[in-house]
C-alpha positions in Angstrom: 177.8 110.0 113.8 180.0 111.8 116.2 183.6 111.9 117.4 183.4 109.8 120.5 186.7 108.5 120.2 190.0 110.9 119.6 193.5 109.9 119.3 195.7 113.1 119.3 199.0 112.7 119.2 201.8 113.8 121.1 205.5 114.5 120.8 208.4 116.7 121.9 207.3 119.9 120.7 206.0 122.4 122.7 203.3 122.9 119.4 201.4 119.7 120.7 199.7 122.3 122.9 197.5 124.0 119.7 196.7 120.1 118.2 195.6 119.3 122.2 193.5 122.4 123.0 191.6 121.1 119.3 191.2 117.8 120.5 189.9 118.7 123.3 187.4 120.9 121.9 186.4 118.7 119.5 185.7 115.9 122.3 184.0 118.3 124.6 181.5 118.6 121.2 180.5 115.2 121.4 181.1 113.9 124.9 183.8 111.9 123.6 186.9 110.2 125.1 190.2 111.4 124.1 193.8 109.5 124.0 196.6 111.4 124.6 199.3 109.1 122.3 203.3 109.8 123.4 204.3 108.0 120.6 207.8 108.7 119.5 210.8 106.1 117.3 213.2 105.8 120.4 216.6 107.4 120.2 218.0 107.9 117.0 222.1 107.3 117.0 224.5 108.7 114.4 226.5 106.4 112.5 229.6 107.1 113.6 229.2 106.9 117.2 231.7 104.2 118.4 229.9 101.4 121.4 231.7 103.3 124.4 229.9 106.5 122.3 226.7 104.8 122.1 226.4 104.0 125.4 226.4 107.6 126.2 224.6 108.8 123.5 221.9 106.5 124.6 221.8 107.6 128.0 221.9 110.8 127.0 218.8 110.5 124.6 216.5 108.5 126.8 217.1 111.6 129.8 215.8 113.9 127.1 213.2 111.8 126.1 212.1 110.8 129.5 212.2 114.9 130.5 209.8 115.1 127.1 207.5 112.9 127.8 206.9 113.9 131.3 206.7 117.9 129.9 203.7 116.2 127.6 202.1 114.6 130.6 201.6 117.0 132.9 200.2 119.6 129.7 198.1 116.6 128.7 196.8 116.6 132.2 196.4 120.6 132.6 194.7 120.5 129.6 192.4 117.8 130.3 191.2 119.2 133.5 189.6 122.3 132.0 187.3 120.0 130.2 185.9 117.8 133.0 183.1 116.8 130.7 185.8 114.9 128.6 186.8 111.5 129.8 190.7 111.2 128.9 193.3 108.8 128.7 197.4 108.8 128.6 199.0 106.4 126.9 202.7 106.0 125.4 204.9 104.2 122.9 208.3 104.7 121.9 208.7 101.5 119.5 207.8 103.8 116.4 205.4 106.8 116.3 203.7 105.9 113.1 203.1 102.3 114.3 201.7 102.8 117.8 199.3 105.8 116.3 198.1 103.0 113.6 197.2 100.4 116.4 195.1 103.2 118.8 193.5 104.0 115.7 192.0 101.1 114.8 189.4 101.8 117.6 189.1 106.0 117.4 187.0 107.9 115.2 189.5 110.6 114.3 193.0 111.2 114.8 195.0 114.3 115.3 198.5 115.1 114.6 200.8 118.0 113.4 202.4 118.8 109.6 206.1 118.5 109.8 208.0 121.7 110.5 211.0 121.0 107.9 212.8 124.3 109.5 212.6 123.8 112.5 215.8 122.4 115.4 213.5 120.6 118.1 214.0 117.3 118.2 210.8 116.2 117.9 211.9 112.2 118.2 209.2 111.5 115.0 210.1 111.0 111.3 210.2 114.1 109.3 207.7 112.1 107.0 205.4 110.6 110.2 202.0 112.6 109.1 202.6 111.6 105.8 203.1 108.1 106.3 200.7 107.8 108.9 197.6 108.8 106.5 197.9 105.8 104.3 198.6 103.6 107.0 195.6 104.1 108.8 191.7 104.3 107.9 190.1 106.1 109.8 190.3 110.0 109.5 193.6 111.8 109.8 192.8 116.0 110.9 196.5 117.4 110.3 197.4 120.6 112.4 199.9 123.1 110.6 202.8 123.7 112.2 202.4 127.6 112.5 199.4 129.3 113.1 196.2 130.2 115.5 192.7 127.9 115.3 190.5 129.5 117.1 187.7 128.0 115.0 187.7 124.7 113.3 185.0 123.8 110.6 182.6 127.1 110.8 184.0 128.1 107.1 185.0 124.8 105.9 185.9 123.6 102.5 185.6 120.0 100.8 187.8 120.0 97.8 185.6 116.7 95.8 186.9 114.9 93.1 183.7 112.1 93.3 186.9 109.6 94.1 186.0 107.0 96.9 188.9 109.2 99.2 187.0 112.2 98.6 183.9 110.5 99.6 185.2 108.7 102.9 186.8 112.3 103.7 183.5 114.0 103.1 181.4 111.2 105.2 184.3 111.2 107.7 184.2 115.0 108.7 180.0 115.5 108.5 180.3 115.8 112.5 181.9 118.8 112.0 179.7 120.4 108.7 176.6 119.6 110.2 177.9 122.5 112.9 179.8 124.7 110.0 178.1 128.2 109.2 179.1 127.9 105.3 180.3 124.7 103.5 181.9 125.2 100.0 181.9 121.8 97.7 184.4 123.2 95.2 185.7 121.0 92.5 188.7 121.8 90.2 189.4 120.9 86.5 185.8 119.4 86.4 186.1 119.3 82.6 188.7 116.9 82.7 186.9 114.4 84.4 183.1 114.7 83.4 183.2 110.7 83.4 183.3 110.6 87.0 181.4 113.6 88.1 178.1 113.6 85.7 176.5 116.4 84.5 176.4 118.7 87.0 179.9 118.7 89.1 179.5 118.7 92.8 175.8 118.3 92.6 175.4 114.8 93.8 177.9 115.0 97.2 176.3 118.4 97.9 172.2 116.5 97.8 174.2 113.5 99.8 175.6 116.3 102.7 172.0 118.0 102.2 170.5 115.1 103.3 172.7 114.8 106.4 171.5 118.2 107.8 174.5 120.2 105.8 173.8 123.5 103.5 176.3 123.4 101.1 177.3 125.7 98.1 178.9 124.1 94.8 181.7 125.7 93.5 183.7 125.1 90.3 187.3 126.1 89.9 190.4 126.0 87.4 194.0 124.8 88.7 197.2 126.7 87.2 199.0 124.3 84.9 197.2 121.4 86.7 198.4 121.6 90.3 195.8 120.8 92.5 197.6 121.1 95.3 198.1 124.8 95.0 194.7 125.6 93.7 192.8 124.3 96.6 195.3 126.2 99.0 194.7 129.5 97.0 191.3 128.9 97.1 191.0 128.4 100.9 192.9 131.5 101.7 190.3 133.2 99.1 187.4 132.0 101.3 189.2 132.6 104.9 188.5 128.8 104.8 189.3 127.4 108.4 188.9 123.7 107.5 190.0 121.9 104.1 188.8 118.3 103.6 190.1 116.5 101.2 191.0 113.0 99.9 195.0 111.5 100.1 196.3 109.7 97.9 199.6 107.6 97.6 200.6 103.7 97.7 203.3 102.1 99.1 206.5 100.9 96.7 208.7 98.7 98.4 209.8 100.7 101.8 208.6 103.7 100.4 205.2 105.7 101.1 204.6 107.9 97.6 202.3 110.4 97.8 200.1 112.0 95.1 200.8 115.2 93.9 198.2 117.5 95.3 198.3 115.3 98.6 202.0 116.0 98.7 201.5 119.4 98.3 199.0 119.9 100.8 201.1 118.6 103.1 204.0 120.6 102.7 202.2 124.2 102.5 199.0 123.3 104.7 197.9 126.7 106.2 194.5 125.5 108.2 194.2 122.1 109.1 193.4 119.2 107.1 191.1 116.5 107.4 192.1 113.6 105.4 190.6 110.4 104.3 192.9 107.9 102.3 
């Protein structure tokens, strides 16, 4: 299995560059195609805005958009031409973001996109809860980008934190293009002794023969959480490990018009320091 289609998205911020230079390098590994996705939720307008208000306000909006969108163009495009060995695509959408990357997904192997930077003023035109919502709306493999940080390397020291749930097992499955290449893979599993049900007598044994037999040398590791968080553990534990790649499984369900997401899924997404590759 390889990556030979990638959807990264794209929006407004001038970050999309890190998650495109990554997509691209990931394609260029495989000979793949890559989609360049503009897909943003329109123009948002305030509440109070009156209709001779709106009209301006939506005028307004769509000349910043359409300034934004051309901005992600031409770097899609000055990107793309240092890897000439990558077929590439443009595409856009401004209907809804999470939407329109759900429908190019359907046919792409992996898709890219960025943590939310809750901090932050740029006006990204994308739900503060898009990367979220987006992971269990779509099936095939989400690789989240944090919002700060350098990536030089993507996978060589990667982690897969396994709970021997189906998630876990699609994420695992889902990233093997990228162990079979990684220098060290850690299988670490955490609170193992409240689940020996599910993970049989030896805790990470059976997922780490499974990646054996696909080519990947991976090392089983056992580890404790801190009151039961997850979350935090597998973050402490990746920065432990200079860990440049976690993969994990998300979990979460949808309650009326609501996406709720697990705990340690939650967490991840909120204090992410190396990207993500998620499976839900």
């Amino acid at each position: 299995m390889e990556y030979k289609t990638i959807v990264v998205h794209l929006d407004a911020h001038p970050r999309r560059k890190v998650r495109l230079d990554m997509a691209l390098r990931l394609a260029a590994q495989s000979s793949g195609h890559l989609v360049g996705l503009f897909a943003t939720d329109g123009v948002p307008m305030p509440r109070y805005a009156g209709a001779e208000w709106s009209t301006v306000l939506v005028e307004a909006g769509e000349t910043q958009m359409e300034a934004a969108r051309s901005e992600a163009q031409a770097a899609f495009q000055a990107a793309a031409a240092q890897f000439p060995d990558v077929s590439c695509e443009w595409r856009e959408d401004a209907s809804g973001a999470v939407g329109a990357v759900a429908l190019s997904a359907r046919y792409a192997d992996l898709v890219i996109a960025a943590q939310h930077e809750s901090d932050s003023n740029i006006e990204t035109r994308v739900g503060a809860r898009f990367a979220e919502d987006l992971v269990l709306a779509i099936s095939t493999p989400l690789l989240v980008v944090p919002y700060a940080g350098r990536f030089e390397t993507l996978g060589e020291r990667a982690m897969l934190a396994w709970d021997s749930s189906p998630q876990a097992l699609r994420a695992a499955t889902a990233a093997l293009p990228l162990l079979k290449r990684a220098r060290e893979v850690q299988v670490t599993v955490f609170d193992a002794d409240k689940h020996r049900q599910a993970h049989g007598e030896m805790p990470g044994a059976d997922i780490t023969l499974f990646l054996s037999r696909h080519g990947v040398n991976a090392s089983v590791s056992q580890q404790r959480s801190v009151e039961g968080d997850i979350g935090c553990a597998i973050l402490s534990r990746a920065a432990d490990q200079s860990t440049d790649l976690i993969i994990m499984g998300a979990y979460g369900h949808s309650r009326a018009k609501e996406r709720v997401l697990g705990g340690a899924t939650r967490t991840i997404f909120e204090s992410m320091t190396v990207p993500v590759l998620m499976c839900h």
